[in-house]
C-alpha atoms as one frame of an Amber mdcrd trajectory, in Angstrom:
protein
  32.593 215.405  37.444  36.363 215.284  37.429  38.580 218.674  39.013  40.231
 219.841  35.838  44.252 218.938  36.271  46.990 221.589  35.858  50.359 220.245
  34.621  53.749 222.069  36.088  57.199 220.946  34.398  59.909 219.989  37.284
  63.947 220.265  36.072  65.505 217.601  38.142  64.789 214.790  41.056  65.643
 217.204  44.137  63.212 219.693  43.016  60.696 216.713  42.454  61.547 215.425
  46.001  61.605 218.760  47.495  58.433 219.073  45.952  56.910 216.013  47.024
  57.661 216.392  50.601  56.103 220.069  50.907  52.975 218.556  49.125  52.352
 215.891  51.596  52.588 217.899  54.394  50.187 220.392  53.302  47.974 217.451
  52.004  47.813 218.621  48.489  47.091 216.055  46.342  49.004 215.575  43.184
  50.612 212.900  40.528  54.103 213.107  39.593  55.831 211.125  37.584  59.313
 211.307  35.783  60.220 211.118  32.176  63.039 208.379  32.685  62.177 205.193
  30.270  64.292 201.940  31.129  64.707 201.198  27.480  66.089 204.732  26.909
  67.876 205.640  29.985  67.054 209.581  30.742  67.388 210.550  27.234  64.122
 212.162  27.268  64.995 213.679  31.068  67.520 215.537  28.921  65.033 216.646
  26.548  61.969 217.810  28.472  63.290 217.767  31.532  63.091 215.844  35.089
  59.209 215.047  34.453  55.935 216.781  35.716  53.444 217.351  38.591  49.890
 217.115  37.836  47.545 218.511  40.622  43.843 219.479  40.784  42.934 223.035
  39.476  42.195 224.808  42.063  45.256 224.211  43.980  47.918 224.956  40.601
  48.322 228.288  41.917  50.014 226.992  45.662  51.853 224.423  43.889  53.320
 226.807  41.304  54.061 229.255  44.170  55.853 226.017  46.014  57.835 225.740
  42.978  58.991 229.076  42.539  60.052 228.978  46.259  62.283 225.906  45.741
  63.575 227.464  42.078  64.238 230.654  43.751  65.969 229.462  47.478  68.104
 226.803  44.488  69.618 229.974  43.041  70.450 231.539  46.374  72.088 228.695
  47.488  74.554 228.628  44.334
């Protein structure tokens, strides 16, 4: 049987790349993929965001404290 897959919402490519990078180093595995369309340009990007991460289960909780870490070190930086 299948690991159940928890779906986190990313706002932009940095984040996503950011993201990706601290994923592969700690050998988490996960899907992302971005909401750009070629026949609509990022229309939907501006909609619903960047795109998403989709990662097993029972790591969502490290990936969603990842996230927060980018989001939060983002705002300090401003």
């Amino acid at each position: 049987m299948e690991d159940e897959q928890t779906r986190l919402d990313l706002s932009n490519q940095v984040e996503a790349s950011l993201l990706e990078a601290m994923l592969q180093e700690d050998g988490i595995p996960y899907f992302m993929r971005s909401y750009q369309d070629r026949a609509y340009g990022r229309l939907w990007q501006f909609q619903s965001g960047w795109g998403y991460v989709e990662t097993p289960t029972r790591y969502a909780s490290g990936v969603r404290a990842l996230l927060e870490l980018i989001r939060r070190n983002k705002t300090h930086d401003s």
